[in-house]
C-alpha positions in Angstrom: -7.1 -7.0 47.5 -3.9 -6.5 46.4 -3.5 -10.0 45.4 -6.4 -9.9 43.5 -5.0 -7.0 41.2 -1.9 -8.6 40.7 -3.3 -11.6 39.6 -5.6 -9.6 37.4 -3.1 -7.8 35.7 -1.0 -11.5 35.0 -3.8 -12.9 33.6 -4.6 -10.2 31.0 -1.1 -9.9 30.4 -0.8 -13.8 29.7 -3.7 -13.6 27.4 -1.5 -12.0 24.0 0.8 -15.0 25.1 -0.7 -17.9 22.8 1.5 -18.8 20.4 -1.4 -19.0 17.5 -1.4 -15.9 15.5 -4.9 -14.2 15.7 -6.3 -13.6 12.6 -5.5 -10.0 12.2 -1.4 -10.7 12.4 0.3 -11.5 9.6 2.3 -14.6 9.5 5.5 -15.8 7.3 4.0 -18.3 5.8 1.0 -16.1 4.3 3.8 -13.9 2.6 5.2 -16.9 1.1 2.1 -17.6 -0.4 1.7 -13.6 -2.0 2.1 -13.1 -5.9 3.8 -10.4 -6.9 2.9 -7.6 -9.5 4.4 -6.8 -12.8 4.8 -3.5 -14.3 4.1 -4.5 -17.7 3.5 -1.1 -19.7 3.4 2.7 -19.3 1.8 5.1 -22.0 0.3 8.5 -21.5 -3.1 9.9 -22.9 -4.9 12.7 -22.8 -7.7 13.4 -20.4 -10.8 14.3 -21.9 -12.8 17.3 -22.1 -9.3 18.9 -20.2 -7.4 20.5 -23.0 -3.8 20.3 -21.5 -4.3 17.4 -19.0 -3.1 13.5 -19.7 -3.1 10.7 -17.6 -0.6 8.1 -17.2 -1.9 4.6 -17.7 -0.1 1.3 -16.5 -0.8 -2.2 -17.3 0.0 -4.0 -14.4 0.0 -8.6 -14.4 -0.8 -10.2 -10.8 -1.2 -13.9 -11.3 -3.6 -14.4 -14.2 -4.8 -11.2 -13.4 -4.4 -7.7 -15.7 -5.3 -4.9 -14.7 -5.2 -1.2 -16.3 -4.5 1.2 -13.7 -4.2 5.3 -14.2 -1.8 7.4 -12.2 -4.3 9.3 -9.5 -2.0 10.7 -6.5 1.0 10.3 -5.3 3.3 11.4 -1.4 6.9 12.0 -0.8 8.0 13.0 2.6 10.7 15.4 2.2 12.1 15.4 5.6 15.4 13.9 6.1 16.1 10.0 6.5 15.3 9.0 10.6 13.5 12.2 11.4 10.1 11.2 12.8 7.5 13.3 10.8 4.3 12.8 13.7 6.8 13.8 16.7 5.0 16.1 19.2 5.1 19.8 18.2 5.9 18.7 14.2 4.0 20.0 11.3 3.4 16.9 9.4 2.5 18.4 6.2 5.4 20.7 6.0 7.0 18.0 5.2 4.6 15.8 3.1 4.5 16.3 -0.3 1.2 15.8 -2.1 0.8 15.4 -5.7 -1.9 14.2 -8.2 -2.5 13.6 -12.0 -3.9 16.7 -12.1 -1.9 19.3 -10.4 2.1 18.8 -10.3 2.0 14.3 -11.2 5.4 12.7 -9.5 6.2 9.3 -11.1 9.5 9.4 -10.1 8.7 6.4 -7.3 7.2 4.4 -9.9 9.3 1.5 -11.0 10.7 1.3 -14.3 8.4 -1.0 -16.8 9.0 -5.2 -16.3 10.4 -4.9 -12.8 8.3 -7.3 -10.3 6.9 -5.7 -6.5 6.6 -7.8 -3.9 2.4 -8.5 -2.9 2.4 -6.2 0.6 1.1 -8.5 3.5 -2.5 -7.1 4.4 -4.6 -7.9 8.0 -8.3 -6.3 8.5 -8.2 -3.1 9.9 -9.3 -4.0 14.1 -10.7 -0.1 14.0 -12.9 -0.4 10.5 -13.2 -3.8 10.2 -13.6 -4.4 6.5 -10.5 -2.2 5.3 -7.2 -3.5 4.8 -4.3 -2.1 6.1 -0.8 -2.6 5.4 1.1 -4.6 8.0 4.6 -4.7 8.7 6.4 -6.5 5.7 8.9 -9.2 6.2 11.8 -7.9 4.3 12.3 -3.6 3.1 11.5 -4.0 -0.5 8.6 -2.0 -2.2 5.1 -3.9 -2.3 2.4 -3.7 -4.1 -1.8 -4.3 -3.0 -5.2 -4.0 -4.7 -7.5 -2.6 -1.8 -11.0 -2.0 -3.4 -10.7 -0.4 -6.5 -7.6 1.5 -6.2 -3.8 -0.2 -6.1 -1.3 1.3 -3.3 2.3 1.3 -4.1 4.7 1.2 -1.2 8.0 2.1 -2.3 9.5 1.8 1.4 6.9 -0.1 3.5 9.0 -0.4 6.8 10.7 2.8 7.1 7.1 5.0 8.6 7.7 7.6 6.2 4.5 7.4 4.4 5.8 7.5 1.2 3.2 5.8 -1.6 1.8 6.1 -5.0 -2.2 5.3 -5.7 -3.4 4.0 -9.0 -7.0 4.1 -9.4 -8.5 0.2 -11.3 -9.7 1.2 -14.7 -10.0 -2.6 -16.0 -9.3 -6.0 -14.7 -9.2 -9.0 -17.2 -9.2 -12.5 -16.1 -6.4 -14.7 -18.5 -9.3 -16.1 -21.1 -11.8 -13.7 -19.8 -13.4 -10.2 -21.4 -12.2 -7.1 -19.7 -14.7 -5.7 -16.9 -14.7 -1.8 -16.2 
């Protein structure tokens, strides 16, 4: 009987060994193939019927796409560089700072205008199926991705600080297109 178990356990521990990637790990060669984004302008408008609100509107370029996005939330995690923030016995949202368009806006991880951000590598989420999540990138820079109608900004994808800026899709036009809403 023993036998048996140990034979069981080396064959389900042999079964991760192929070396295909399954479809839900990313792979070099698909971040080779990613586009990045383009910051291409940043103005500010008020928000209607709110008297002293505004929104902050970006036009961002990916590929022949342009899309107008608008500021919507924004967290910063405030703890300091290596400390792990979901440690046993930690209050995560001591230290995760939440902010929004509407109550206390933080665009200081927002790149300046004309800088390009890296496409982030996506895989299905195994849990939800249809929802992307953000895999591990192959280098540290900030990335970029469009997941539904809202884009995700990553300023430090690799570090597990959770540290990321949403933009909710206003308008996407199509180069030689008419803008859809």
């Amino acid at each position: 009987m023993k036998t048996i178990g140990v034979a069981l356990v080396a064959v389900l521990a042999c079964v991760g060994c192929s070396k295909t990637a399954s479809p839900s790990e990313p792979t070099r060669s698909s971040a080779t193939r990613l586009r990045p984004y383009v910051l291409m302008s940043h103005k500010v408008r008020p928000e209607k019927p709110y008297v002293d609100a505004q929104r902050d509107v970006y036009t961002v370029a990916h590929g022949d796409v342009l899309l107008t996005v608008l500021y919507d939330r924004s967290q910063v995690n405030t703890s300091a560089p290596g400390f792990s923030v979901i440690a046993p016995g930690v209050d995560t949202w001591k230290f995760l700072i939440s902010h929004s368009y509407y109550h206390d806006p933080d665009l200081s991880q927002i790149p300046e205008v004309g800088g390009q951000i890296a496409e982030c590598v996506t895989h299905p989420d195994e849990t939800n199926g249809s929802q992307l999540i953000i895999s591990r990138q192959p280098t540290s820079e900030p990335c970029m991705v469009r997941v539904g109608n809202e884009l995700q900004y990553e300023p430090e994808p690799n570090a597990g600080r959770f540290d990321s800026v949403e933009f909710t899709i206003e308008s996407e036009t199509v180069a030689g297109a008419h803008p859809t809403q």
